[in-house]
N, C-alpha and C positions, 0 to 999 in steps of 0.2 A: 504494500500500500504506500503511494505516496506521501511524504509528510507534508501538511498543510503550509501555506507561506502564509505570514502576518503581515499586512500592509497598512496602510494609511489612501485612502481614496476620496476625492472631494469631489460630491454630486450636486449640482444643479440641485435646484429648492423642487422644481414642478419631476425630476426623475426621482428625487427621495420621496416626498410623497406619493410617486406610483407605485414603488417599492414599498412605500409602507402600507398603502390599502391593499395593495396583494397579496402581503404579509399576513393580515389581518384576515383576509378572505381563505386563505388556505392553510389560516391555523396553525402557519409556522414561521420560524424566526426571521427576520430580519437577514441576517449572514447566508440563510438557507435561499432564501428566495433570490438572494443577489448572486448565489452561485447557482441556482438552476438557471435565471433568467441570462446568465453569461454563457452559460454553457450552451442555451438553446444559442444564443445568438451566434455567438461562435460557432458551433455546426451549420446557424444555415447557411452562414457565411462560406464556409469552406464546401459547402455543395453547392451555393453560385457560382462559386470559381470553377468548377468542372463541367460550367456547360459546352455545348460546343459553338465553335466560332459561330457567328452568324456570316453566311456567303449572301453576297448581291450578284443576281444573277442577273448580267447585263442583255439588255434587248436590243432589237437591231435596230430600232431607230426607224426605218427608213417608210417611207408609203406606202399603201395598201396599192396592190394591184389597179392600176384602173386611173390612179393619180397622177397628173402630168402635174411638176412640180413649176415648168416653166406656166403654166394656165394658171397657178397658182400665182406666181411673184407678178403676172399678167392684172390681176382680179387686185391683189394689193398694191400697184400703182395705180388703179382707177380709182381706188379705195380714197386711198391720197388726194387724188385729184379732186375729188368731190367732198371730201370734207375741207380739202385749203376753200376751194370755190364756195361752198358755205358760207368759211368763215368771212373771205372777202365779200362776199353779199350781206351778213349781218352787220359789218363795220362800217357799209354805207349810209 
């Protein structure tokens, strides 16, 4: 068995309080709850660490069948044209 280490730890007011109504709710010490709730955290900690990478799996980008991309750059110069020509019609 391990021997226990004796430390000194300084918790935040709103963590010692959750530590203490936990304490209270499961009818055991103070020392007990601070070392199970470490312990859990610590394990899940160390089984986040073991997920696997996340891969991005790249797409090609490119047009659907059927799409001429010069009709395209076509359609947004007229696009252009007619919202400048707007604009100069409003500002008159």
């Amino acid at each position: 068995m391990m021997r226990s280490m004796r430390t000194t730890v300084t918790l935040e007011p709103d963590v010692a309080a959750k530590l203490k109504e936990l304490a209270h709710r499961r009818r055991a010490s103070f020392k007990e709850t601070l070392n199970d709730v470490l312990r859990k955290g610590l394990t899940s900690q160390a089984k986040a660490g073991r997920s696997e990478p996340f891969v991005v799996k790249p797409h090609s980008g490119g047009f659907r069948p059927g799409i001429d991309p010069d009709k395209l750059n076509q359609l947004l110069d007229q696009l252009e044209v007619e919202d400048f020509s707007g604009e100069a019609r409003s500002a008159e």
